[in-house]
MARPASE-111673 format. One line per 10 residues: number of its first residue (from 1); their letters; for each residue x, z, y of C-alpha. Coordinates in pm, 1 decimal. Layout:
# MARPASE-111673
NUM> a> X/Z/Y ~ ... $
***
This chain:
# MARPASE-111673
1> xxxxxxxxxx> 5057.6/4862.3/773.0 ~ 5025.4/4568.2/991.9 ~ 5005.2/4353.3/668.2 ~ 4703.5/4564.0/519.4 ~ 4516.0/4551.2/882.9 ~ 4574.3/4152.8/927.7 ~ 4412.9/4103.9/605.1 ~ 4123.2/4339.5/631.7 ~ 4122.0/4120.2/978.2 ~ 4099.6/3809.3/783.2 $
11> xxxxxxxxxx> 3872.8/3935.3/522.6 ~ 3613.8/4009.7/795.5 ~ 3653.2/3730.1/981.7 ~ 3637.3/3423.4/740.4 ~ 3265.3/3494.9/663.0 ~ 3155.1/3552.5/1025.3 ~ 3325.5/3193.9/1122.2 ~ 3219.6/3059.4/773.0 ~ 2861.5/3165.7/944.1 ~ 2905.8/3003.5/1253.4 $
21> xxxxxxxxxx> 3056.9/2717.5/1165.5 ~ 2777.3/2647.3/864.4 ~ 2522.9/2695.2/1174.4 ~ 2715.3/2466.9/1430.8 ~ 2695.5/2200.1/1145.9 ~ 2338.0/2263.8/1050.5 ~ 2238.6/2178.4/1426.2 ~ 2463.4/1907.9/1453.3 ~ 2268.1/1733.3/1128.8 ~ 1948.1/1864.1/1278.2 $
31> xxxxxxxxxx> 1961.0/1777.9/1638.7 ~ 2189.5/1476.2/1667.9 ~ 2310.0/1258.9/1357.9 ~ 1960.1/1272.4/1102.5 ~ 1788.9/1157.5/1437.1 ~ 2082.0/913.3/1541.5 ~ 2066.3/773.5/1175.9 ~ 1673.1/746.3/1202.0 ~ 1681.4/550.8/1534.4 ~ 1946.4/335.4/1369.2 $
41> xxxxxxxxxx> 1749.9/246.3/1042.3 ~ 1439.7/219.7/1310.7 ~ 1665.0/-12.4/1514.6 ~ 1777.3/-259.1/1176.0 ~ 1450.8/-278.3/1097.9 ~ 1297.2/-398.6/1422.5 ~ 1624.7/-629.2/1406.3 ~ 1556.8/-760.1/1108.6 ~ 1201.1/-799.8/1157.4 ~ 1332.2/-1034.6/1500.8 $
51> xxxxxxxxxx> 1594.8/-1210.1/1382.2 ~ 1341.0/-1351.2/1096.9 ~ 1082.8/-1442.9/1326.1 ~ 1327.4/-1632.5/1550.9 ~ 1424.0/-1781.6/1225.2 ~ 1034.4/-1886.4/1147.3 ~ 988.9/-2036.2/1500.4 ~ 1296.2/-2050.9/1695.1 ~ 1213.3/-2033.3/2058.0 ~ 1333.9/-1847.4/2345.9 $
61> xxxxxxxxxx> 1103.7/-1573.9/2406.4 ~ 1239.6/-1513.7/2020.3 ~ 1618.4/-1556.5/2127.1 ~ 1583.2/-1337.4/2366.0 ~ 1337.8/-1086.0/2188.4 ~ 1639.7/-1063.3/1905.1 ~ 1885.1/-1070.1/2166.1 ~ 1733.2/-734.9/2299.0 ~ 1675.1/-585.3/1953.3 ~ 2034.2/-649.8/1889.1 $
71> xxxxxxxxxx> 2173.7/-475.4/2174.2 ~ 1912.3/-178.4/2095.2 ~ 2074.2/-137.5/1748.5 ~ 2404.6/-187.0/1876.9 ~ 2327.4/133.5/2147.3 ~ 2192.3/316.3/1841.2 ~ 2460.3/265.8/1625.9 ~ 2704.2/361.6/1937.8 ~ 2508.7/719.8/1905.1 ~ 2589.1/799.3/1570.4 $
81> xxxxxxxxxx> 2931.4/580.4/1504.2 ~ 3148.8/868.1/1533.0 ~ 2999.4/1027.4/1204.3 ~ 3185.4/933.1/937.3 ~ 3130.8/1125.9/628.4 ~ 2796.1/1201.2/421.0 ~ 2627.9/855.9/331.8 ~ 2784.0/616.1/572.8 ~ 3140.1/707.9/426.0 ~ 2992.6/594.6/58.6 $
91> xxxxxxxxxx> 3035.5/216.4/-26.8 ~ 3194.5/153.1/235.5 ~ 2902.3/186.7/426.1 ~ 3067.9/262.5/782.2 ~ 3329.0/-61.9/748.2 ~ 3035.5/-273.5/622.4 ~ 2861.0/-256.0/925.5 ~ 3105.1/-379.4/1114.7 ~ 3125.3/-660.7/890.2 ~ 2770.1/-709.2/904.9 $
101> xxxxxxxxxx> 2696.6/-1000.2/1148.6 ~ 2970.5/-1259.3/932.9 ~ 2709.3/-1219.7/610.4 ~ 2439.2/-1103.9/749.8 ~ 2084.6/-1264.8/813.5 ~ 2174.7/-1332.6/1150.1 ~ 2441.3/-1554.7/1075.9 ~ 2225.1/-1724.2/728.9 ~ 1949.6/-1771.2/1024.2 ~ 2250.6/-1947.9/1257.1 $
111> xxxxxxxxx> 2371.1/-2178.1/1028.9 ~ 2016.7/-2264.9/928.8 ~ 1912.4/-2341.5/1295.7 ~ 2268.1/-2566.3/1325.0 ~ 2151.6/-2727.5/1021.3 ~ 1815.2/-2822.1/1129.6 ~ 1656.3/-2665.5/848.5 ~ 1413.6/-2349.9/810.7 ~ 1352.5/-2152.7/529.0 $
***
């Protein structure tokens, strides 16, 4: 008897949690980590778009204009690091950004300015 009512228990209460936890993860994709990943991409962009500037004409109102869009993608990605499934677990997506800065066009830009040439 207690064996029939524990699984009439469970039967019941899979779906109901199924429910709830479906929801909880809808909201979490909704409210926090599509938006997190949006500022991100927003934040790489407006990186990118710096870094190659300060690349163009190195100066320091560009220095420090990259400086500042690096530490806004770095707070972004800080936002949204903890996700790690759905398309940031493919390719090694997560790891690779990490990685970025060694083979990035950051460091291409670096080596340029060391180098004394631009292009």
């Amino acid at each position: 008897m207690a064996t029939q009512a524990l699984a009439i228990l469970c039967a019941v209460a899979t779906p109901v949690h199924a429910d709830a936890d479906h929801a909880a993860m809808r909201a979490s994709l909704e409210h926090f980590i599509c938006p997190g990943y949006a500022h991100f991409a927003e934040g790489t962009e407006a990186l990118n778009q710096s870094v190659a500037a300060l690349c163009q004409k190195p100066s320091a109102a560009a220095l420090k204009d990259t400086q500042k869009a690096f530490a806004a993608t770095v707070e972004a990605w800080s936002m949204v690091e903890a996700v790690r499934f759905g398309p940031v677990a493919e390719q090694q997506r997560y790891d690779r950004i990490f990685l970025l800065a060694r083979a990035s066009a950051p460091a291409k830009c670096a080596r340029r300015l060391r180098s004394g040439t631009r292009a």
